[in-house]
Kinemage of the C-alpha trace (Angstrom):
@kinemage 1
@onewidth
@group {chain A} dominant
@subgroup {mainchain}
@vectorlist {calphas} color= white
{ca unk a 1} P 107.439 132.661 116.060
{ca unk a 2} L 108.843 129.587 114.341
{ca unk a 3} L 108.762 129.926 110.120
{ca unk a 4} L 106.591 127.382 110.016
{ca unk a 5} L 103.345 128.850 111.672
{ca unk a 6} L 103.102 131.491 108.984
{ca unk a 7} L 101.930 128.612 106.802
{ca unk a 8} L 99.659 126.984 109.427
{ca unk a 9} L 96.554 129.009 107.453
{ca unk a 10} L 97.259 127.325 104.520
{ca unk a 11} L 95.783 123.545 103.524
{ca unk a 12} L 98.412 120.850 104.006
{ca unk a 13} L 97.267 119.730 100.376
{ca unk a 14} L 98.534 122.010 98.162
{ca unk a 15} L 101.900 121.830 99.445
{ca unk a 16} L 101.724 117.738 99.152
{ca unk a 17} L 100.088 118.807 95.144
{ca unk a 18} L 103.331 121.053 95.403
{ca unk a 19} L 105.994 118.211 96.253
{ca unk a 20} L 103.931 115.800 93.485
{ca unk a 21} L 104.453 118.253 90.587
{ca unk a 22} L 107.942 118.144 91.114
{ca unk a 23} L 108.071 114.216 91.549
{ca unk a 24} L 106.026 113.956 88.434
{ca unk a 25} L 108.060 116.853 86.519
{ca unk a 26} L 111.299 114.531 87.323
{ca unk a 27} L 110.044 111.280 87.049
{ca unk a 28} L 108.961 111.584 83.372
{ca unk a 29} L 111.881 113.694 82.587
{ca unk a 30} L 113.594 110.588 81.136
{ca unk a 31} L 111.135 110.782 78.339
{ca unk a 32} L 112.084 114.259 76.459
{ca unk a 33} L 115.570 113.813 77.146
{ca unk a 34} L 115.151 110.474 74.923
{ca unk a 35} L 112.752 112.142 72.342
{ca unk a 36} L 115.488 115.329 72.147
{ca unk a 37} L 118.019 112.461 71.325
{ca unk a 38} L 116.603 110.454 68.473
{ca unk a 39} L 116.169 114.437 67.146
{ca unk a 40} L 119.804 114.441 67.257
{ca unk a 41} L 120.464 116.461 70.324
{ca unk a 42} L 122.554 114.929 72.771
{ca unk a 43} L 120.918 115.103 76.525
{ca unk a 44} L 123.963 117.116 77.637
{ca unk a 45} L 123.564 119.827 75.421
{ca unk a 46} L 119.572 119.146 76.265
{ca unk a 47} L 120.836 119.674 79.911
{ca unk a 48} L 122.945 122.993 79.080
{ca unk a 49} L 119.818 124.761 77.041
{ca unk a 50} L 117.848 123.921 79.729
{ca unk a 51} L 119.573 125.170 82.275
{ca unk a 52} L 120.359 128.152 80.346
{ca unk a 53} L 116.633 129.266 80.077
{ca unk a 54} L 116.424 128.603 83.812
{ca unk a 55} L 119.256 130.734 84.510
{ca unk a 56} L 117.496 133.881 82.737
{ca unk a 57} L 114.407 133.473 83.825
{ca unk a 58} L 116.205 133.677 87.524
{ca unk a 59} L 118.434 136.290 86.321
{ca unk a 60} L 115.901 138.240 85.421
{ca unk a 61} L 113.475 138.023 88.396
{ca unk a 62} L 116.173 137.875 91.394
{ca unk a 63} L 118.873 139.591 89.753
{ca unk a 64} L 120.534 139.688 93.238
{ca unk a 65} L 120.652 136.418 93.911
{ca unk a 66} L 123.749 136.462 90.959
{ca unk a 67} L 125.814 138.758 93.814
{ca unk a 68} L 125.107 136.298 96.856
{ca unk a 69} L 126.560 133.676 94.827
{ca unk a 70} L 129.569 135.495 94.303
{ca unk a 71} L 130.191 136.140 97.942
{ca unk a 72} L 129.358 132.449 99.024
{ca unk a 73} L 131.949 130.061 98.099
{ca unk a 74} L 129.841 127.541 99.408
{ca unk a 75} L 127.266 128.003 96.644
{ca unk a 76} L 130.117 127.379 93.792
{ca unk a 77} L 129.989 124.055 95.430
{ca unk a 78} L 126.738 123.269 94.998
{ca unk a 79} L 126.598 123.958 91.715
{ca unk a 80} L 129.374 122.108 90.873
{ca unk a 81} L 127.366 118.856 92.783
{ca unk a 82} L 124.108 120.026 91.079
{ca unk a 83} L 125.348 120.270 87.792
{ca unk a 84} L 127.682 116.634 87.895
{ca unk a 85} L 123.900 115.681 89.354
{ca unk a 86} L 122.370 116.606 86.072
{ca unk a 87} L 125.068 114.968 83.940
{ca unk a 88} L 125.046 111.842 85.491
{ca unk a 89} L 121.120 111.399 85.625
{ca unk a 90} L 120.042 112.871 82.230
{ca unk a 91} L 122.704 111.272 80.264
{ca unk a 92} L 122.088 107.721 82.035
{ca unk a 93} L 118.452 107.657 81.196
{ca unk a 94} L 118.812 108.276 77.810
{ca unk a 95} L 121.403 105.395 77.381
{ca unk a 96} L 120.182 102.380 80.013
{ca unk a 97} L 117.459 101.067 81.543
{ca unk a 98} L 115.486 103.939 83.008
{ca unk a 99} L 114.226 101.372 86.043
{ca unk a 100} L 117.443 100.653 86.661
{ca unk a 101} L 119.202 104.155 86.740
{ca unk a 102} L 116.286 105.742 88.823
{ca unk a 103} L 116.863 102.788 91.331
{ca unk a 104} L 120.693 103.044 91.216
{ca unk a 105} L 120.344 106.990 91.407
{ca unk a 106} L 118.086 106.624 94.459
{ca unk a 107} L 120.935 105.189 96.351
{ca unk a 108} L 120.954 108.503 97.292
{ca unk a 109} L 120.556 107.951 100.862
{ca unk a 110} L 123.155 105.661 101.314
{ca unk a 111} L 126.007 108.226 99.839
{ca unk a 112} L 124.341 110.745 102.219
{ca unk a 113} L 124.699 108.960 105.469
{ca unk a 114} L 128.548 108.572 104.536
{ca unk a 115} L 129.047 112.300 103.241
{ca unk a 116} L 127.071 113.984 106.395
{ca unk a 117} L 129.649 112.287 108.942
{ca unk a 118} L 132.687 114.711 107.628
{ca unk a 119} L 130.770 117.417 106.408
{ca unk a 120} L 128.205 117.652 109.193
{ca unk a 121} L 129.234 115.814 112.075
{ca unk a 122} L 126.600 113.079 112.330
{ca unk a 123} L 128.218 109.870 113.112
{ca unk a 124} L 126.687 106.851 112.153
{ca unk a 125} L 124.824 104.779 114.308
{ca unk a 126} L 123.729 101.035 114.991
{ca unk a 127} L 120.234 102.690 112.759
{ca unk a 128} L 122.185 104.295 110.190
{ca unk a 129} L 123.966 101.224 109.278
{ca unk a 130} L 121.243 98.760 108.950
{ca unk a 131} L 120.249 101.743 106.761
{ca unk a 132} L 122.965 101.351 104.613
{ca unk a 133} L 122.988 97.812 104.427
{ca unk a 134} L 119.504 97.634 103.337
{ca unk a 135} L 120.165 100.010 100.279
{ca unk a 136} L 123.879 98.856 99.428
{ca unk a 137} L 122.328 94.996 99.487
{ca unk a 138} L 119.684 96.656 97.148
{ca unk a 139} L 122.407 98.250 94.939
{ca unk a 140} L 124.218 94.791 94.748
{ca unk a 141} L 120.547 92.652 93.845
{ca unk a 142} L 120.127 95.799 90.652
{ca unk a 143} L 123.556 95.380 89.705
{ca unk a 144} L 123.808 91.611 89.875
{ca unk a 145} L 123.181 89.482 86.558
{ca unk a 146} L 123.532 85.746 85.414
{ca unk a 147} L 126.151 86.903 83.288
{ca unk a 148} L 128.095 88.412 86.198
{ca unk a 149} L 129.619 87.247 88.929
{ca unk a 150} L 129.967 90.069 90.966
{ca unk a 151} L 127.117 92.961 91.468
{ca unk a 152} L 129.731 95.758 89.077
{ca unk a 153} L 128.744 98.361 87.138
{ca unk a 154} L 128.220 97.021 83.866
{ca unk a 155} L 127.554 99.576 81.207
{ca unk a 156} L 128.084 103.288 80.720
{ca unk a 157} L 124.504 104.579 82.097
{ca unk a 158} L 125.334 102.061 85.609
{ca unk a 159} L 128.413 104.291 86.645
{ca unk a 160} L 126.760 107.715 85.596
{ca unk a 161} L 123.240 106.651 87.212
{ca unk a 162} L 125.673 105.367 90.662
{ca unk a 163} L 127.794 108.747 89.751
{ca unk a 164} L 124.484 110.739 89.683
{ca unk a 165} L 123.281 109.456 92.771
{ca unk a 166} L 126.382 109.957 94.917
{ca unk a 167} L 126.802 113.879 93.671
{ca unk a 168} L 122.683 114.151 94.492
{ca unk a 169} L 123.362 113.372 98.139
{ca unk a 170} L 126.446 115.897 98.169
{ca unk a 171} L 123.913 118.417 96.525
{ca unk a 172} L 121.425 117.561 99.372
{ca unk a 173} L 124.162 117.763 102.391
{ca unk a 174} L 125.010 121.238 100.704
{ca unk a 175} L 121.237 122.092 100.969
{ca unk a 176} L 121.389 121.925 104.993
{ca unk a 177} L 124.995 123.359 105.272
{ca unk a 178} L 123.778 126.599 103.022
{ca unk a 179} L 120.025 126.692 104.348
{ca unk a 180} L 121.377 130.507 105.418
{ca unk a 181} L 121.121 131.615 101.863
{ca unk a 182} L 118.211 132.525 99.710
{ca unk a 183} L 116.138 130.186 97.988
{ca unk a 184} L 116.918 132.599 94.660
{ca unk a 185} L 120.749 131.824 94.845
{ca unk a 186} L 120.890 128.464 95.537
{ca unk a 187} L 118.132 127.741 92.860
{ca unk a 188} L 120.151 129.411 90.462
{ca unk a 189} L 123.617 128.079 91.556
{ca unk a 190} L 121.949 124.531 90.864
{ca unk a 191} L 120.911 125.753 86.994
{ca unk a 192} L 124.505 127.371 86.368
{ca unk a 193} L 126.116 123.776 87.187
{ca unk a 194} L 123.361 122.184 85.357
{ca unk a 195} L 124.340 124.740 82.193
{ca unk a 196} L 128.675 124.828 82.771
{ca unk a 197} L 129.011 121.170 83.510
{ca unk a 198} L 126.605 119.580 81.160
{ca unk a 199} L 128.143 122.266 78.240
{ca unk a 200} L 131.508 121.359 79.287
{ca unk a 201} L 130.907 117.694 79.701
{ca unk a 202} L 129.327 117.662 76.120
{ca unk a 203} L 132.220 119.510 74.732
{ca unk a 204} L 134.162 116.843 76.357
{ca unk a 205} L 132.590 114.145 75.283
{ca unk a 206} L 132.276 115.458 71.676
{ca unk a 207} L 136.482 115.134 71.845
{ca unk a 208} L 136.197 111.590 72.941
{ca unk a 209} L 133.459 110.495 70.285
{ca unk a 210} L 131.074 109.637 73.012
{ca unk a 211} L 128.414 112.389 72.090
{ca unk a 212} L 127.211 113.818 68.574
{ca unk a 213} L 128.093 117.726 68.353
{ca unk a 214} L 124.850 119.827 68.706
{ca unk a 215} L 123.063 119.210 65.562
{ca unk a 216} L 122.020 122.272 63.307
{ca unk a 217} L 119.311 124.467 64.687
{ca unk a 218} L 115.531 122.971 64.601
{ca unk a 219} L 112.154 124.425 66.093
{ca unk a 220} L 111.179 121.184 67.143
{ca unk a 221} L 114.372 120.085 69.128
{ca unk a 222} L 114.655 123.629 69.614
{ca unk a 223} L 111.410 124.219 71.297
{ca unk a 224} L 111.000 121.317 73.598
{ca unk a 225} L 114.465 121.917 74.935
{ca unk a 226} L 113.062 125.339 75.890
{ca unk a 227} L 109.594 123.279 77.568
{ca unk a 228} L 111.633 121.289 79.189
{ca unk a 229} L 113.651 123.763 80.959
{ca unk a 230} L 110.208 125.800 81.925
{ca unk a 231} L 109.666 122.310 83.349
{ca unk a 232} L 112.129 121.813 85.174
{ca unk a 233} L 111.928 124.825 86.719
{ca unk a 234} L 108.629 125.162 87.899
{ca unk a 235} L 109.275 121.772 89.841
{ca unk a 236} L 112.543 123.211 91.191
{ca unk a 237} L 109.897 126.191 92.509
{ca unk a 238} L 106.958 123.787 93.204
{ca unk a 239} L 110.224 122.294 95.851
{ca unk a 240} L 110.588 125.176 97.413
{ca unk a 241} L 106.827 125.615 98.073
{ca unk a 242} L 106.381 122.360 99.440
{ca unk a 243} L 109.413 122.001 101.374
{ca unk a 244} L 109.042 124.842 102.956
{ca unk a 245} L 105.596 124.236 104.016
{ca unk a 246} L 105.913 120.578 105.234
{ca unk a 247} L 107.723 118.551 108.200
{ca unk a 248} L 111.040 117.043 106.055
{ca unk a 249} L 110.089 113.551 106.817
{ca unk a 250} L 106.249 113.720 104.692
{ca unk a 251} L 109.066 115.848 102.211
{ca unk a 252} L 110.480 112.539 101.911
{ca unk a 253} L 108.065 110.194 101.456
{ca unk a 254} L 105.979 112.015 99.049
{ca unk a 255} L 109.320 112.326 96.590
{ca unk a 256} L 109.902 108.730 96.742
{ca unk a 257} L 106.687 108.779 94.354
{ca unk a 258} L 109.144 110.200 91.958
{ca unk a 259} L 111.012 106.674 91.577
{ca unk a 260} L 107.185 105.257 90.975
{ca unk a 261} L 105.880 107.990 88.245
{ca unk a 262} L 109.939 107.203 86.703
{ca unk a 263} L 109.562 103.016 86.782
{ca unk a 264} L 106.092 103.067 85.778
{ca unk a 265} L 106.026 105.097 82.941
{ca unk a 266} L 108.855 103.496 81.654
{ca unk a 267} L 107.993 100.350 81.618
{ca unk a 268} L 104.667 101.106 80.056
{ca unk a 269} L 106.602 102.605 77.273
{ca unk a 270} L 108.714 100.200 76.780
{ca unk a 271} L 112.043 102.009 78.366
{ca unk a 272} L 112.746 99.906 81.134
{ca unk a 273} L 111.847 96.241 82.605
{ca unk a 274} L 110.838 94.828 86.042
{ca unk a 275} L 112.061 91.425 87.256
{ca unk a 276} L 111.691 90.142 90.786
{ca unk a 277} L 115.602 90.431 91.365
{ca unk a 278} L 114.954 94.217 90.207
{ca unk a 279} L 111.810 94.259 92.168
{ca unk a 280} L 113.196 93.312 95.407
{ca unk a 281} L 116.676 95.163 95.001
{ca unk a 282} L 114.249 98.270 94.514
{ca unk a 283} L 112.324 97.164 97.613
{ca unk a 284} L 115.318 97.158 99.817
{ca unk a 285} L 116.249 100.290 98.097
{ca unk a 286} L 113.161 101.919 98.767
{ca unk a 287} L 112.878 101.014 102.603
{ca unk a 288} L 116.221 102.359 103.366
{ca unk a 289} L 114.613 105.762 102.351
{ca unk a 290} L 111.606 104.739 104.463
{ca unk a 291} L 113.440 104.248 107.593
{ca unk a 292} L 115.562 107.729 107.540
{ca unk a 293} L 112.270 109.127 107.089
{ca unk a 294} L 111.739 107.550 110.323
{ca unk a 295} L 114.283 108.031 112.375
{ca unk a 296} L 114.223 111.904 111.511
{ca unk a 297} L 113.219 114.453 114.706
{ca unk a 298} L 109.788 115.748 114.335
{ca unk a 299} L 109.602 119.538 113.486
{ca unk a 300} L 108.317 121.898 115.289
């Protein structure tokens, strides 16, 4: 009996509530990485805390899943893409234009059509490349300016929110190759890159005078660090619910709400701006996502 029928007494809604918690969860994310750094506290070292509570909460209730890691290479890898994930994304919404970063981080797609044809053997086709000419011509209308002549990167949070989006698709292609594994390790592998990378990359950066050192311990910075890693990982679980419960095409669509809850809270709060050239660079974005949720095989 296929996996899937041992959810077929369950409503269809809860798992689609599921897959919006998480959207939701990540979408407004942006906002206490901000409010963590105007209280002095860098979103890397946000991102390392985090992860760290995530880790022993894990630790603590799948204790085993810390000895699967260890004999699957495979899930050092993904935590290496999860975590440069993390630092790219959380860093580059703190610093540009959060409309902008979500849409350049949602170029996601695009880096995964490329990555899956050497890592698992799915050659492009005529579809796949009107796929990724849709979002590249996307990237290059969100990138493009009146003060540029060329759609380029032009500002620290444009190469880590490209940078972010890139390492998310190798994170996803990881997903399918290590789908033998337990939802425990590779949960946890993704929080242990979140908490070595981001602690190394602020340690890093602290060298290079591009981040503040952690400031001097505070409840309030202090505490919300610790909600936001509770946060993040009751979407990371409220994933696995949902993903597990619906066909990976409505998977997709409903966590393309995620770029909505991101762009229009922003905006409303004054973090990031819509113009039509944004608009319809997002829209071409946004439909390249649409059509590989099309052109995926229906589940049995």
């Amino acid at each position: 009996m296929p996996p899937a029928l041992s959810y077929a007494h369950e409503p269809p809604w809860r798992s689609v509530a599921a897959l919006l918690i998480n959207a939701l969860v990540f979408g407004l994310s942006w906002w206490p990485f901000r409010w963590l750094q105007n209280a002095g506290l860098h979103p890397l070292w946000a991102t390392a805390i985090a992860s760290a509570c995530a880790v022993l909460l894990i630790s603590l209730s799948r204790p085993s899943a810390w000895l699967e890691i260890g004999t699957h290479p495979g899930l050092w890898l993904l935590a290496l893409a999860s975590g440069l994930t993390n630092v790219g994304f959380n860093w580059a919404v703190t610093t540009g234009d959060v409309v902008r970063v979500v849409l350049l981080f949602y170029l996601m797609p695009a880096w995964s059509l490329l990555l899956a044809w050497p890592m698992l053997g799915e050659r492009p086709n005529q579809s796949t490349l009107i796929r990724l000419a849709l979002a590249l011509g996307g990237m290059a209308l969100v990138l493009k300016s009146p003060e540029h002549s060329l759609p380029w990167p032009q500002s620290l949070s444009d190469w880590l929110g490209l940078l972010g989006g890139v390492f998310f698709a190798l994170t996803n292609v990881l997903l399918r190759r290590l789908n033998h594994t337990s939802d425990g390790a590779r949960m946890l592998a993704m929080f242990v890159g979140g908490l070595v990378l981001a602690g190394l990359g602020a340690i890093a950066a602290g060298r290079l005078q591009l981040a503040r050192p952690m400031p001097d311990l505070a409840m309030g910075w202090l505490g919300m660090t610790v909600l936001l890693g509770l946060s993040l990982l009751l979407a990371n679980l409220a994933l696995q619910y949902g993903a597990a419960r619906l066909p990976a095409g409505v998977t997709a669509v409903v966590m393309l709400s995620e770029v909505v809850f991101a762009s229009v809270s922003s905006v409303w709060l004054g973090a990031g701006t819509l113009s039509p050239r944004i608009l319809l660079g997002g829209a071409l974005i946004l439909a390249a996502s649409v059509l590989a949720v099309r052109t995926m095989r229906p589940e049995a």
